[in-house]
MARDO-537610 format. One line per field, with one value per atom (N, C-alpha, C): residue number from 0; atom name; y, z, x. Coordinates in Angstrom, 1 decimal. Atoms other than C-alpha are relative to their C-alpha. Layout:
N
nr <- NUM_...
atom <- CA_...
y <- Y_...
z <- Z_...
x <- X_...
This chain:
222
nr <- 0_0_0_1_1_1_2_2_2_3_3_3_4_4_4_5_5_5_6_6_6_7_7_7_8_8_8_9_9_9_10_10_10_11_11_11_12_12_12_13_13_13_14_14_14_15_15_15_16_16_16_17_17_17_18_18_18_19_19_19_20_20_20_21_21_21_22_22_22_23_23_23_24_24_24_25_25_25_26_26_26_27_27_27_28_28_28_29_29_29_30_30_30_31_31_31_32_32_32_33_33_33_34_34_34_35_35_35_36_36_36_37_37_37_38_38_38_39_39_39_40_40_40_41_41_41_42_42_42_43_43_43_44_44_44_45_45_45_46_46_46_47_47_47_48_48_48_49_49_49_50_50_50_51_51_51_52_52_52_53_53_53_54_54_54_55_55_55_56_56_56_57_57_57_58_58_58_59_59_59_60_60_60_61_61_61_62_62_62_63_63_63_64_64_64_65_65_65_66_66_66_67_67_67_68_68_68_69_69_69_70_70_70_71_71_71_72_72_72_73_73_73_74_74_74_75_75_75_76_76_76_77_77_77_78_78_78_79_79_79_80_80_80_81_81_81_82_82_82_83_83_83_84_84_84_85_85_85_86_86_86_87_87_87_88_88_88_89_89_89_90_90_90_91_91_91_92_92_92_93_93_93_94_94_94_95_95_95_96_96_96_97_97_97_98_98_98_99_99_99_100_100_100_101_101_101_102_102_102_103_103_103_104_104_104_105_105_105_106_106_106_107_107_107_108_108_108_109_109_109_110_110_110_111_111_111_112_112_112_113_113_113_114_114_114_115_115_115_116_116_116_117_117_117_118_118_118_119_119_119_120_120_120_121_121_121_122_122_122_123_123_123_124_124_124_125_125_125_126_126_126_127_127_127_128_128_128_129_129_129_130_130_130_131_131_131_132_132_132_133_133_133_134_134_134_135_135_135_136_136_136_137_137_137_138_138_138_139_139_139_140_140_140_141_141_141_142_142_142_143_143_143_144_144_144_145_145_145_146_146_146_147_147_147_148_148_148_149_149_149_150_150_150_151_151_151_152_152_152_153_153_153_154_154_154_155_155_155_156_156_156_157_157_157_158_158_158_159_159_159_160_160_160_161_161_161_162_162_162_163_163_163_164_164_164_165_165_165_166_166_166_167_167_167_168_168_168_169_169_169_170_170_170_171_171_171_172_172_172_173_173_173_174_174_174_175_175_175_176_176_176_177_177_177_178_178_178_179_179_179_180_180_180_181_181_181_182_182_182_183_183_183_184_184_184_185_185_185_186_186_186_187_187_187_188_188_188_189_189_189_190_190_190_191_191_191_192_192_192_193_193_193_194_194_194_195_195_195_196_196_196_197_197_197_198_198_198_199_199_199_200_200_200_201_201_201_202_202_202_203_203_203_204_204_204_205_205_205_206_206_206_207_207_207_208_208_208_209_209_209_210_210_210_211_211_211_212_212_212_213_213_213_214_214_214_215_215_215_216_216_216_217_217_217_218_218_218_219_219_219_220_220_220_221_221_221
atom <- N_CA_C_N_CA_C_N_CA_C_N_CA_C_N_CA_C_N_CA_C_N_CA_C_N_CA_C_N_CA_C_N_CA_C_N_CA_C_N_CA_C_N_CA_C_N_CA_C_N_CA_C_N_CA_C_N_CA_C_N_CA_C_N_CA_C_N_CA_C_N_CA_C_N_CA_C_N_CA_C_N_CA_C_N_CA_C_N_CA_C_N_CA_C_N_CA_C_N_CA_C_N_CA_C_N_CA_C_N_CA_C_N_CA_C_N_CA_C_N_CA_C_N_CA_C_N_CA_C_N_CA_C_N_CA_C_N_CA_C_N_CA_C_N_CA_C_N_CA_C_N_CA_C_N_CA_C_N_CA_C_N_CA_C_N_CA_C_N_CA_C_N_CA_C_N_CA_C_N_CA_C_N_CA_C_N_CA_C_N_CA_C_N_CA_C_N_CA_C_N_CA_C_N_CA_C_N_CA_C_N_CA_C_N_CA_C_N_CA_C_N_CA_C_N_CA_C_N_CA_C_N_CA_C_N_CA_C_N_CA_C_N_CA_C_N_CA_C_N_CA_C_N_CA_C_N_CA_C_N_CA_C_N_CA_C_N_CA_C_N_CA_C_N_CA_C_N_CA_C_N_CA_C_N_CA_C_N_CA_C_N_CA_C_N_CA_C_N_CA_C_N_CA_C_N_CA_C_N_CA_C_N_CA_C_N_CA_C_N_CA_C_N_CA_C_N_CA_C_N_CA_C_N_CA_C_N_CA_C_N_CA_C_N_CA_C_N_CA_C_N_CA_C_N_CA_C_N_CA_C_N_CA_C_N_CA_C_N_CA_C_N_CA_C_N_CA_C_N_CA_C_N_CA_C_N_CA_C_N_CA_C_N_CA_C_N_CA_C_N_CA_C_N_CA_C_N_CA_C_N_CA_C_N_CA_C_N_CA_C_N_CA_C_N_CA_C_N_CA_C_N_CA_C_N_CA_C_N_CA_C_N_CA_C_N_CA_C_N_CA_C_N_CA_C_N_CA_C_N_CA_C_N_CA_C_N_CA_C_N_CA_C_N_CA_C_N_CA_C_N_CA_C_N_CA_C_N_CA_C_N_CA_C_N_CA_C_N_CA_C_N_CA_C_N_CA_C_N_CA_C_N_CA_C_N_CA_C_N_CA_C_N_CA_C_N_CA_C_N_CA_C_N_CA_C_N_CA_C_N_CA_C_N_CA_C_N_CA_C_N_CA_C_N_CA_C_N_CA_C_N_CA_C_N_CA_C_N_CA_C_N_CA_C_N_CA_C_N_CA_C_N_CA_C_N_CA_C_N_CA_C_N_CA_C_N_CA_C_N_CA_C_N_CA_C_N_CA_C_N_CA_C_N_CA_C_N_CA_C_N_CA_C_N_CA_C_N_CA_C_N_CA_C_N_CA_C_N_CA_C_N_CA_C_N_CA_C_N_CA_C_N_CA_C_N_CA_C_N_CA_C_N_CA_C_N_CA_C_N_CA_C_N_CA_C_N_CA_C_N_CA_C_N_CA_C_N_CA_C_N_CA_C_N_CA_C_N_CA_C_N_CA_C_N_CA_C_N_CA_C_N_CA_C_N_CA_C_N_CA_C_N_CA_C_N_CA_C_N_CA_C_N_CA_C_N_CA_C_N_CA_C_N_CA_C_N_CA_C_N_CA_C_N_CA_C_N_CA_C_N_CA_C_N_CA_C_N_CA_C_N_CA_C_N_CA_C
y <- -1.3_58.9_1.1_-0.7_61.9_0.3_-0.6_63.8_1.4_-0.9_67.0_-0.7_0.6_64.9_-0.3_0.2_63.4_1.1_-1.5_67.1_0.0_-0.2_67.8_-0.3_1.0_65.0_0.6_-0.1_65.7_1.8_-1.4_69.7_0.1_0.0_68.7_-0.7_0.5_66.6_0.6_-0.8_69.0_1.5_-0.6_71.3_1.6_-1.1_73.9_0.7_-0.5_75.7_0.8_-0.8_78.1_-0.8_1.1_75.3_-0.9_1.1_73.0_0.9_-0.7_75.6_0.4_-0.6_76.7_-1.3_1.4_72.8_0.0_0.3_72.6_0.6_-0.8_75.4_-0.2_0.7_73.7_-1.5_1.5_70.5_0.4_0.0_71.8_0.8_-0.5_73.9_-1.4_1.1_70.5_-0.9_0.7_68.8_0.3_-0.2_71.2_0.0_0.4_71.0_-1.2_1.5_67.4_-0.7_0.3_67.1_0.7_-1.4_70.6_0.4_-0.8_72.0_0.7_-1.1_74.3_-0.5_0.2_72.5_-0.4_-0.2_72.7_-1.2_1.2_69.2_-0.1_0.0_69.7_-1.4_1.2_66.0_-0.5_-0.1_65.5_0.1_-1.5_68.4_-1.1_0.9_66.1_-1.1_1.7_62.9_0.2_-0.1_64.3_0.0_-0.6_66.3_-1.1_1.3_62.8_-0.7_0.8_60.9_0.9_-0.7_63.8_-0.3_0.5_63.2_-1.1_0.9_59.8_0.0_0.0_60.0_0.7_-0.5_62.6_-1.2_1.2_59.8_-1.2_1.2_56.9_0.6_-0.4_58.7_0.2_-0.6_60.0_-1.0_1.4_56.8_0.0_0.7_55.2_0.9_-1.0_58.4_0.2_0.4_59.5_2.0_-0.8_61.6_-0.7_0.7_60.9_-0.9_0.6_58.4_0.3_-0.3_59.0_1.7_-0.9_62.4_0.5_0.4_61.8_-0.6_0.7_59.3_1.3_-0.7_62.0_1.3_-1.1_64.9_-0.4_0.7_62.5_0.1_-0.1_61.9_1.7_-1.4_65.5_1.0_-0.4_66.4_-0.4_0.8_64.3_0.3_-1.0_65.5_1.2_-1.2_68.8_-0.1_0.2_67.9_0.1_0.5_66.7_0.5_-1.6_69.7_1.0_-1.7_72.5_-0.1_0.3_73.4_1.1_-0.8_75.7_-0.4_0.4_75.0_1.0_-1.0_78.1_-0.3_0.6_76.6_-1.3_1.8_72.8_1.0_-0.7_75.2_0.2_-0.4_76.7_-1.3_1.1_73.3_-0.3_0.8_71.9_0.5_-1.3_74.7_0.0_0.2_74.3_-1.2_0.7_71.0_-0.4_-0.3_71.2_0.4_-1.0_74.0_-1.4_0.7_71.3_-1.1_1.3_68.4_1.2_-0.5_71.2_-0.2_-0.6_72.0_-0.8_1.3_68.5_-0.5_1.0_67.2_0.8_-0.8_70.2_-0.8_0.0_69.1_-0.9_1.1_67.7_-0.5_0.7_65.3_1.2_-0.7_68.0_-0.1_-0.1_67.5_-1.4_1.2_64.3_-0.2_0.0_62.8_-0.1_0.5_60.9_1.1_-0.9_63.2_-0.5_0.5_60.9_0.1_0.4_60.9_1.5_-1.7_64.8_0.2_0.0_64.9_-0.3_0.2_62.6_0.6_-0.5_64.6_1.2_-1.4_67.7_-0.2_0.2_66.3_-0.7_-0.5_65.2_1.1_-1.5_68.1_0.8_-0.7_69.8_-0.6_1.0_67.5_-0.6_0.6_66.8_0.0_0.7_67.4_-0.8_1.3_64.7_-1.5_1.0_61.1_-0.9_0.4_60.2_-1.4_1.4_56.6_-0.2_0.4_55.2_-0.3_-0.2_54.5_1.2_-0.7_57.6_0.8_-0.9_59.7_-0.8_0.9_56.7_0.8_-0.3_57.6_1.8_-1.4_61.6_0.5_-0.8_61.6_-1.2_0.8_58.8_-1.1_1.1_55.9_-0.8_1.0_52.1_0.5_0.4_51.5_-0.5_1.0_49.0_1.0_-0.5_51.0_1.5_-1.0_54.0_-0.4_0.3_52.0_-0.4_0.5_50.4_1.3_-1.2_54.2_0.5_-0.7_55.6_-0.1_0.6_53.4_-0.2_-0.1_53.3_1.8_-1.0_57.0_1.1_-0.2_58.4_-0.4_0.5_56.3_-0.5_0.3_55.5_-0.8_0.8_53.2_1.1_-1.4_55.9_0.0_-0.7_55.4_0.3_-0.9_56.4_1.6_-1.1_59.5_0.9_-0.7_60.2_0.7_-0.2_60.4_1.0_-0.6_62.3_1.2_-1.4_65.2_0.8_-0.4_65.3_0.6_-0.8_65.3_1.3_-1.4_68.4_1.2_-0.8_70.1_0.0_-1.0_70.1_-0.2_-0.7_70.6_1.7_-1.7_74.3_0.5_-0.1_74.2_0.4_0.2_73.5_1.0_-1.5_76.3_1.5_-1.3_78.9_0.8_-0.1_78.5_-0.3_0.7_77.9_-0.9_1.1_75.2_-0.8_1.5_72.1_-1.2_1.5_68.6_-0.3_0.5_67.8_0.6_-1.1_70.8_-0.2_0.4_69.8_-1.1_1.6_66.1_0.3_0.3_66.7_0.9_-1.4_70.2_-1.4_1.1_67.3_-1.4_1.7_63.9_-0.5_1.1_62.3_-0.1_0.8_60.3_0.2_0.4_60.7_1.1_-0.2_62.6_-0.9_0.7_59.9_-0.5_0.6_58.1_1.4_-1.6_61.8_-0.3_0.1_61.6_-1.2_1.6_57.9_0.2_0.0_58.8_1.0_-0.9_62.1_-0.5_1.3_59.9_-0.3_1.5_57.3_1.0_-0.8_60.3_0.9_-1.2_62.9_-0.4_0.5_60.8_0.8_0.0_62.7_0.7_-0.7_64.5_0.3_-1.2_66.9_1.0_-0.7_68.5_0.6_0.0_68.4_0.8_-0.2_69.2_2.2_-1.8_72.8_0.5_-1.0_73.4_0.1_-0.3_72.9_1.3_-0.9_75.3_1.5_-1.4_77.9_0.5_-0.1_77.6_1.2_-1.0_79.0_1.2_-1.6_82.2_0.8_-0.7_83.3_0.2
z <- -0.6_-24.6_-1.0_1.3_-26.5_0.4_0.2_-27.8_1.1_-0.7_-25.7_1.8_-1.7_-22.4_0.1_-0.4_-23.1_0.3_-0.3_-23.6_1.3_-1.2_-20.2_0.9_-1.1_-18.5_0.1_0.3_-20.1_0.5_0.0_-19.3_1.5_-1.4_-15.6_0.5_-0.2_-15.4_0.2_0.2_-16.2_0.6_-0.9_-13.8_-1.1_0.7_-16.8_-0.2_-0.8_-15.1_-1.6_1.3_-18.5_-1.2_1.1_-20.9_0.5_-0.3_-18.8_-0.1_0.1_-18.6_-0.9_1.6_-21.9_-0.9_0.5_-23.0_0.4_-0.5_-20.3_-0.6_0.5_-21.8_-1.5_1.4_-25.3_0.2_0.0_-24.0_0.7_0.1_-22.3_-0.7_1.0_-25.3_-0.9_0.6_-26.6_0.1_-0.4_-24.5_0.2_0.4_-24.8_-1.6_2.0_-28.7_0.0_0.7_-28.3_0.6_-0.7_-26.0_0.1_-0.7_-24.5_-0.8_0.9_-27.0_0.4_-0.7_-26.8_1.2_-1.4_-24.3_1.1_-1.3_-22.2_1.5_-1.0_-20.5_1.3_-1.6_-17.1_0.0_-0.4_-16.6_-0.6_0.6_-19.3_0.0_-0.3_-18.7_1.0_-1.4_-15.3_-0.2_0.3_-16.7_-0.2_0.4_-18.6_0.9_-1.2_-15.6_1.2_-1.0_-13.4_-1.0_0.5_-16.2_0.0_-0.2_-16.3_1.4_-1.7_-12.4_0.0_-0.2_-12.7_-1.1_1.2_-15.8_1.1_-0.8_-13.4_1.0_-1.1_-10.6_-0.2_0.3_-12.4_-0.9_0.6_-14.2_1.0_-1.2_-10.8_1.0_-1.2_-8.5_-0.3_0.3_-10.2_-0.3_-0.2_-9.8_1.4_-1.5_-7.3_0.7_-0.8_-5.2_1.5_-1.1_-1.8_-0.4_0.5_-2.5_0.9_-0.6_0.7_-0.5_0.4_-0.3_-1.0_1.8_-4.1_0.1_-0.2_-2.8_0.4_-0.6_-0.9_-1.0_0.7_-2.7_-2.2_1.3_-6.0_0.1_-0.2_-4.0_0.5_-0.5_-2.7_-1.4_1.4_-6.4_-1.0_0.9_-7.8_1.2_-0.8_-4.6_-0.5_0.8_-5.9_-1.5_1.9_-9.5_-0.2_-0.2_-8.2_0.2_-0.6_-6.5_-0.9_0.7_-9.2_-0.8_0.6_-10.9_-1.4_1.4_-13.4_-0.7_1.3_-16.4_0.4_-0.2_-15.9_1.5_-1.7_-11.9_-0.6_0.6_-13.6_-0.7_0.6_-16.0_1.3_-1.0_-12.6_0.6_-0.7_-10.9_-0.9_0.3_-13.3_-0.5_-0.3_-13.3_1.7_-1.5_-9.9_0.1_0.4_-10.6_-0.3_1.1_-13.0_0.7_-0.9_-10.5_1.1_-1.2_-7.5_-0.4_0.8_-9.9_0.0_0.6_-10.5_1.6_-1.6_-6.7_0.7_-1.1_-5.5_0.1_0.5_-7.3_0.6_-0.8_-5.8_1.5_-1.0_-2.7_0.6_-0.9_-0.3_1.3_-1.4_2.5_1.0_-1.0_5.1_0.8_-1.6_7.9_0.2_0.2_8.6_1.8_-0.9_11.7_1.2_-1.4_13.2_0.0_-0.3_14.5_-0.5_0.8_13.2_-1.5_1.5_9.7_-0.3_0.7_9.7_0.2_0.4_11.0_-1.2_0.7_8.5_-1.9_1.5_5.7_0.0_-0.3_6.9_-0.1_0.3_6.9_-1.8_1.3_3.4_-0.8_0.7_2.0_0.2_-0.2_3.7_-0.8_0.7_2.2_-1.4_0.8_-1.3_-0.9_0.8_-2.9_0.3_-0.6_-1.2_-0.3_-0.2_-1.2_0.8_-1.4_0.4_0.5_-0.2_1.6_1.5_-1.1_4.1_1.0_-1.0_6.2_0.7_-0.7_6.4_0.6_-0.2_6.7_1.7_-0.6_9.6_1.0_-0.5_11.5_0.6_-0.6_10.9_1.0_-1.2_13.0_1.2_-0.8_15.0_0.4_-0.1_14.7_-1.0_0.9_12.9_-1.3_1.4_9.3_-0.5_0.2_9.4_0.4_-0.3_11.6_-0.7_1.4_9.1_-1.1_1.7_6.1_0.5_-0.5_8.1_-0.4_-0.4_9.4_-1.6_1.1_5.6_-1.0_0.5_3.8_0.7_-0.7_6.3_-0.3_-0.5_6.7_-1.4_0.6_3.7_-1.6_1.7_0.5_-0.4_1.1_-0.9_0.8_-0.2_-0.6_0.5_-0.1_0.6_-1.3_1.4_-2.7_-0.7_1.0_-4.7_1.0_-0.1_-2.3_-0.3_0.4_-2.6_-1.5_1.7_-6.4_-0.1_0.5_-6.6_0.7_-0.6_-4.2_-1.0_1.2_-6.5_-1.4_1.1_-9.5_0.0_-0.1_-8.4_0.3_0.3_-7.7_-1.4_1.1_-10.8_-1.3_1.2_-12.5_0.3_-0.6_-10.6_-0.6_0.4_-12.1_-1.2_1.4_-15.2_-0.7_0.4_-15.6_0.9_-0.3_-14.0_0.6_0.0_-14.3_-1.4_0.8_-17.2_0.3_-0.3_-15.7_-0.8_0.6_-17.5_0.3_-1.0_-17.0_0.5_-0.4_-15.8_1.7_-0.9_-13.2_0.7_-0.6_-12.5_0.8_0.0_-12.1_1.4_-1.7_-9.0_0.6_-1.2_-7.6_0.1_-0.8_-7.1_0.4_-0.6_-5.7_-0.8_1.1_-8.6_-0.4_-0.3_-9.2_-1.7_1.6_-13.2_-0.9_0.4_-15.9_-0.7_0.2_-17.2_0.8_-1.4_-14.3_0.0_-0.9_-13.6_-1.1_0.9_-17.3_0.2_0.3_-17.0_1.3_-1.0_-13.6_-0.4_0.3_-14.7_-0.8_1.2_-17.7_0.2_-0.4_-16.1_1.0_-0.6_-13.7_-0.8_1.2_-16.3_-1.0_1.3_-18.9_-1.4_1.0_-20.8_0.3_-0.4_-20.8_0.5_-0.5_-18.9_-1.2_1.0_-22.2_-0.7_0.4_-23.3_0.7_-1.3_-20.1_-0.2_0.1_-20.6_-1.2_1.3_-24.2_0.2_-0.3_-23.1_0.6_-0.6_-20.5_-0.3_0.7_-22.5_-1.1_1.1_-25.1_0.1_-0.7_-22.7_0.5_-0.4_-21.5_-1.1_1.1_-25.2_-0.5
x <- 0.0_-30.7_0.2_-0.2_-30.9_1.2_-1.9_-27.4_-0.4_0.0_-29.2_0.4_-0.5_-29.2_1.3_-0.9_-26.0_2.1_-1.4_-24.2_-0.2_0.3_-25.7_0.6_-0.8_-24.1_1.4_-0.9_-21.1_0.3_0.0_-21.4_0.6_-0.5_-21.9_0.9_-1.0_-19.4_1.0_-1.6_-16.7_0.0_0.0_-18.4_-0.3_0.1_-19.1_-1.4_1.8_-22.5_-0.3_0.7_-22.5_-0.6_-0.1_-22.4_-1.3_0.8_-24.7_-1.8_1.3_-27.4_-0.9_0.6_-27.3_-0.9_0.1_-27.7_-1.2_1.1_-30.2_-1.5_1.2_-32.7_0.0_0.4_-32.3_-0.5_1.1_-33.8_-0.9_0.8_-36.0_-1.0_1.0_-37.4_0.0_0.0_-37.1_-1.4_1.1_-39.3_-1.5_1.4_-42.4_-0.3_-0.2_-41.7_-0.6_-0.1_-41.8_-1.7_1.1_-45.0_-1.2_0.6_-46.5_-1.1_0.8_-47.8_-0.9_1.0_-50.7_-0.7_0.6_-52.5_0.5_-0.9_-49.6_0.1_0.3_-49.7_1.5_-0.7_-48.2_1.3_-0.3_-48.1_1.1_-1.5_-45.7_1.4_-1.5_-43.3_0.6_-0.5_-43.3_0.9_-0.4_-42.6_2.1_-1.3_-39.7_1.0_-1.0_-38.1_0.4_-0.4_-38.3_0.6_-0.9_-36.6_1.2_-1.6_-33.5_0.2_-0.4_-33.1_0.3_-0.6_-33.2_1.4_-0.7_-30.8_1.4_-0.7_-28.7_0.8_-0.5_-28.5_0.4_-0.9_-27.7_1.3_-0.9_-24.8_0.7_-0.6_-23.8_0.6_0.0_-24.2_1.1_-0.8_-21.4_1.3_-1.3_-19.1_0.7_-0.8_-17.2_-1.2_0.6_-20.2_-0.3_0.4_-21.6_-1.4_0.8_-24.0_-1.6_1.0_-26.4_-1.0_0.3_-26.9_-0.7_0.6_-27.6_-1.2_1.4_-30.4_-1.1_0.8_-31.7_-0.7_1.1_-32.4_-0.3_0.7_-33.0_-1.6_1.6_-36.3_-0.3_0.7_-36.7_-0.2_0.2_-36.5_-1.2_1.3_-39.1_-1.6_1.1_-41.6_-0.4_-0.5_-40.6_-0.9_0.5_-41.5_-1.3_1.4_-44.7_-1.0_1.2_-46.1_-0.4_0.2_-45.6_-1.3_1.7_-49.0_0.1_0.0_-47.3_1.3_-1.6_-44.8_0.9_-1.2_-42.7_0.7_-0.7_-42.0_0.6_-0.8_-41.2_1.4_-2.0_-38.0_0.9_-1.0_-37.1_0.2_-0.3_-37.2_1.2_-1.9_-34.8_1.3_-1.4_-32.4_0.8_-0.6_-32.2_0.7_-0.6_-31.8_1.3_-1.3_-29.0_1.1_-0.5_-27.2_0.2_0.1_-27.6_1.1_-0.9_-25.9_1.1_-1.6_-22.8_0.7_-0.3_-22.4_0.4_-0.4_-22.6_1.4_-1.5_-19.6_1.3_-1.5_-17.1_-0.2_-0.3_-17.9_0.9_-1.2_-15.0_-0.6_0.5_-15.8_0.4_-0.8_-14.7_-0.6_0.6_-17.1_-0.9_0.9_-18.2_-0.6_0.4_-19.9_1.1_-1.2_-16.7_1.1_-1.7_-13.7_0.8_-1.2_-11.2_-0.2_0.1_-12.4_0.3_-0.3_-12.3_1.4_-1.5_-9.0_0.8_-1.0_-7.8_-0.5_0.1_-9.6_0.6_-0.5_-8.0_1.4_-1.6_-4.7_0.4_-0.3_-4.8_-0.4_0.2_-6.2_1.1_-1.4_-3.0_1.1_-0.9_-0.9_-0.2_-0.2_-1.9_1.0_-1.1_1.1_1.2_-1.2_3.1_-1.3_0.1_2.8_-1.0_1.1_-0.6_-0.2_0.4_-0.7_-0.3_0.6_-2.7_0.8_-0.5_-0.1_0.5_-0.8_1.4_-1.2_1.5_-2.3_-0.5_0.1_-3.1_1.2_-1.1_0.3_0.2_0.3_-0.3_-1.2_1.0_-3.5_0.0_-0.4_-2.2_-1.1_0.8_-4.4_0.5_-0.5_-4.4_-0.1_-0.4_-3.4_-2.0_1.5_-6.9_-1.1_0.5_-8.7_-0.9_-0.3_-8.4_-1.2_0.8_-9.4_-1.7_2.0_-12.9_-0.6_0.5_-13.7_-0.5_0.3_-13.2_-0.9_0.9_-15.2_-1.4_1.2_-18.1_-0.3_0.1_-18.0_0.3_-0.2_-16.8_-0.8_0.6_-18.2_0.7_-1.2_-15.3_1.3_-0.9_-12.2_1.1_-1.4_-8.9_0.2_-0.7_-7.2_-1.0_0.8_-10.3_-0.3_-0.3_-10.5_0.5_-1.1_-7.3_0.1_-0.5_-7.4_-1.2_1.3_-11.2_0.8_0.3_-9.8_1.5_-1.5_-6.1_-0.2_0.5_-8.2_-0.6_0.6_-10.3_0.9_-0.7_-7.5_0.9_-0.2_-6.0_0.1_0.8_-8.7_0.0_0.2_-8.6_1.0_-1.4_-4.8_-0.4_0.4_-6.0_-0.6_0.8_-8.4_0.5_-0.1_-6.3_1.0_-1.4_-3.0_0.6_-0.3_-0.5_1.5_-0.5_1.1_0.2_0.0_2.2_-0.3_0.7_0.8_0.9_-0.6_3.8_0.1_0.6_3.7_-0.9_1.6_0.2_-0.1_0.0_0.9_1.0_-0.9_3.7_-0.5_0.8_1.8_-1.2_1.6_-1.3_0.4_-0.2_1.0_-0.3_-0.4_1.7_1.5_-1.4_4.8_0.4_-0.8_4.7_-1.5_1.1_2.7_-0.7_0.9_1.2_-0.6_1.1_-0.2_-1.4_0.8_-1.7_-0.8_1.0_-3.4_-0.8_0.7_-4.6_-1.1_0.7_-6.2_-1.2_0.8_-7.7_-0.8_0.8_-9.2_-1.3_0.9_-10.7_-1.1_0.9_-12.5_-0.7_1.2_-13.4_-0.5_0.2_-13.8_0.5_-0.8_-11.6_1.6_-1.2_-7.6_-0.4_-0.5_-6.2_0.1_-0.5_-5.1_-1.2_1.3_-8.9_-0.9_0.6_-10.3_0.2_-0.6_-8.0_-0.8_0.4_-9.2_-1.4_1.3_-13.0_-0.4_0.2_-12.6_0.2_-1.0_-10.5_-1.3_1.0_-13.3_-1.1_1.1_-16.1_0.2_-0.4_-14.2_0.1_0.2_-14.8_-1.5
């Protein structure tokens, strides 16, 4: 993969639209450098912009997004790709692109089809800085323990405790960029029992610190 696609990834990952955009309009002055040239081969330009989407979606799958979703407008993206008949519409396509990859990743389950699943997203969301466990979340909207876990996983994407942990990490990452909190601070304002745990989780989701995470972001407000 090139080192431009793999800033990209890493741009949108950490939700930094200035940084990802900027990256983005240096690969794709990359990719008519690399191909376009004067006789300005469309077909190309295409090729490329359908390998970043897929590049986007397999990077994505295996995160914590909704997966039905990601399928969907992967293909409504490469349709898209398919139609434009001028180069300067393929830039805007993958700007939009790019923008659509930042947007997705904020989003919180908050409206789903089943009523019980929104309740019980509505009640941790209220509740993230306490102790979220399936039982007690189960109990607050007054339904089973089991029943719970089937619903979330069908209905949701994800296991509860990986929920739990993607909607704790996003908030604070909001901490992180806009507060000066300490991880420790950070780590019990988001239901965590310890600040390590809090770094080991954030980690393994951002692929990198909290402490990191702050100086990336501090970086770009200059």
């Amino acid at each position: 993969m090139m080192p431009l696609e793999k800033n990209l990834l890493k741009n949108i990952s950490t939700r930094d639209e200035c940084r990802a955009l900027n990256t983005y309009n240096e690969l794709y002055s990359t990719y008519l450098k690399m191909d376009v040239g004067i006789d300005c081969n469309l077909r190309t330009l295409k090729n490329h912009l359908i390998c970043l989407n897929t590049i986007i979606y397999n990077n994505y799958f295996f995160s914590h997004m909704c997966k039905k979703k990601l399928i969907y407008h992967r293909c409504c993206f490469i349709e898209k790709i398919e139609r434009q008949k001028k180069i300067e519409h393929l830039y805007l396509l993958g700007k939009e692109m790019v923008l659509f990859s930042l947007s997705i990743k904020e989003e919180k389950f908050v409206n789903t089809k089943h009523p019980i699943i929104n309740k019980a997203l509505i009640y941790i969301n209220n509740n993230l800085d306490g102790d979220l466990t399936l039982q007690k979340v189960a109990d607050g909207i007054h339904v089973s323990k089991n029943y719970l876990s089937f619903l979330f996983s069908d209905h949701v994407g994800y296991s509860f405790s990986e929920y739990i942990n993607i909607v704790k990490i996003d908030r604070a990452k909001e901490l992180l960029k806009n507060t000066s909190l300490s991880l420790l601070d950070i780590a019990l304002e988001c239901g965590f029992n310890s600040q390590s745990y809090f770094c080991y989780v954030f980690k393994k989701l951002e692929k990198m610190s909290p402490k990191q995470y702050k100086i990336d972001h501090n970086k770009c407000l200059f």
